[in-house]
C-alpha positions as CSV (number, residue, x, y, z in Angstrom):
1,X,7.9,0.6,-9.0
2,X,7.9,4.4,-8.6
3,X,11.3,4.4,-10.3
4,X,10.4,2.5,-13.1
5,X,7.3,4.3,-13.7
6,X,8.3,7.8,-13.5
7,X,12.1,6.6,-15.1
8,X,13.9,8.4,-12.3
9,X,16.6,6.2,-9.9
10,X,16.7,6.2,-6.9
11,X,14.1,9.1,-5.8
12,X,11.7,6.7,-4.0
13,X,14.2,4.7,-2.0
14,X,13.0,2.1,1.0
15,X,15.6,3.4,3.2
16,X,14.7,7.3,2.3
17,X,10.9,6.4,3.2
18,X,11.6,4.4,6.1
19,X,14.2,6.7,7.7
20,X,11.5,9.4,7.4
21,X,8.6,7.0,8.6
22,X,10.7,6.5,11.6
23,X,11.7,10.1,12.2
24,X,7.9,10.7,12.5
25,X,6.7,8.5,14.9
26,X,9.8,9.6,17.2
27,X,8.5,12.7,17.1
28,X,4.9,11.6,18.2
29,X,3.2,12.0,15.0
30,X,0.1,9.9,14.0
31,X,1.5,8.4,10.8
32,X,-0.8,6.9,8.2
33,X,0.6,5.1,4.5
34,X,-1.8,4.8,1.3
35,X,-1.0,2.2,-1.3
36,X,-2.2,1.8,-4.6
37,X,-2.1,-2.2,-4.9
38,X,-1.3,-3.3,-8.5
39,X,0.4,-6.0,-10.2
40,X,4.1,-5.1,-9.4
41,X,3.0,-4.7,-5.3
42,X,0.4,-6.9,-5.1
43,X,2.4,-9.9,-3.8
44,X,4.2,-8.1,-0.7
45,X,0.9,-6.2,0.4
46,X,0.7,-8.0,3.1
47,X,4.1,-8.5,4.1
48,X,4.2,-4.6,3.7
49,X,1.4,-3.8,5.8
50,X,2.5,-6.4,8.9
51,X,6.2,-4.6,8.5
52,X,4.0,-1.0,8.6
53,X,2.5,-2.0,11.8
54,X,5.1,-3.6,13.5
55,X,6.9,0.1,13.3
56,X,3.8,1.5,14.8
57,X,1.7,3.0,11.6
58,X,-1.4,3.4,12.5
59,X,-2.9,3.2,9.6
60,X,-2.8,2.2,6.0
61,X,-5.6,2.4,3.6
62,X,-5.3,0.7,0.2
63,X,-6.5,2.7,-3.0
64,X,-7.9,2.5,-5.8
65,X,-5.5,2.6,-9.0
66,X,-6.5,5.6,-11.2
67,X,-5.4,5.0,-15.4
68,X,-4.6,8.3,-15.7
69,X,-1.4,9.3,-16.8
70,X,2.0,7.3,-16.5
71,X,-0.6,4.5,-14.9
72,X,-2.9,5.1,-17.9
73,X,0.8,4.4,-20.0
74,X,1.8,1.6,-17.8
75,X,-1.7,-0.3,-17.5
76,X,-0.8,-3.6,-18.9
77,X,1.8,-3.8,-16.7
78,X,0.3,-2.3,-13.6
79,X,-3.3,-3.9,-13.5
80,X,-4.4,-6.8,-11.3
81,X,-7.8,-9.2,-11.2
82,X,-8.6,-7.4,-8.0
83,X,-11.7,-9.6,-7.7
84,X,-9.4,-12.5,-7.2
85,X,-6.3,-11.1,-5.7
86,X,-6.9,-8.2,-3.5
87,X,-10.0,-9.7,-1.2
88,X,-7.7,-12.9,-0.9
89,X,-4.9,-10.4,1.0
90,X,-7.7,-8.6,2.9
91,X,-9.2,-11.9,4.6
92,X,-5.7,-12.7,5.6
93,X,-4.9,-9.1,7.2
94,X,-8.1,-9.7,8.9
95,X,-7.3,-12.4,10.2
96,X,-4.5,-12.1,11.0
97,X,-4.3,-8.7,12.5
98,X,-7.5,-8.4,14.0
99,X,-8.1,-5.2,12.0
100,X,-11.1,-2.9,10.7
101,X,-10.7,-3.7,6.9
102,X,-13.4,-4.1,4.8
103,X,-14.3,-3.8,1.4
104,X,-16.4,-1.2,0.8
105,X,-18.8,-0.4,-2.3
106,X,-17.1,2.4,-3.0
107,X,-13.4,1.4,-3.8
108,X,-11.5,2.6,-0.7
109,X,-9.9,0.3,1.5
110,X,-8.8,1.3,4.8
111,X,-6.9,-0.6,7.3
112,X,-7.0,0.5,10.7
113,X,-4.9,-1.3,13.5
């Protein structure tokens, strides 16, 4: 997604992002991931968080998309019903997980192991 939006290759690669994930929490830091959920991710969100904490993440808070810029440009393509989508995933990662998430008024989401 990152590549396609910002028309670059290969800058945002999985192996780049988890090599580095993995170099931090070697080293003892307290790593935390923020995703912006939207129509290209919005199927593997919670595949993507369970894989986050099963490395040892410790948290991962899910954002609000902004249409500003190259999102503003790509929002036909980007957008989701997140009224019918997003609370779906969020029910199953509370289930499933036993986590802290919630859906807020404001539009943060934060998943905490």
């Amino acid at each position: 997604v990152f590549n396609e939006l910002t028309n670059t290759s290969d800058s945002f690669s999985l192996n780049t992002i988890n090599k580095n994930i993995g170099l931090c929490l070697n080293k003892g830091f307290d790593v935390e991931v923020h995703i912006v959920p939207n129509a290209k991710n919005i199927s593997t969100i919670f595949e993507t968080c369970t894989f986050l904490k099963s490395i040892g993440v410790s948290k991962v808070s899910l954002l609000r998309i902004v249409y500003q810029g190259r999102a503003e440009k790509f929002k036909s393509v980007l957008a989701i019903n997140e009224k019918d989508s997003l609370p779906s995933i969020i029910e199953k990662l509370n289930s499933s997980h036993k986590c802290n998430f919630c859906i807020p008024k404001i539009n943060i989401k934060k998943f905490i192991w």
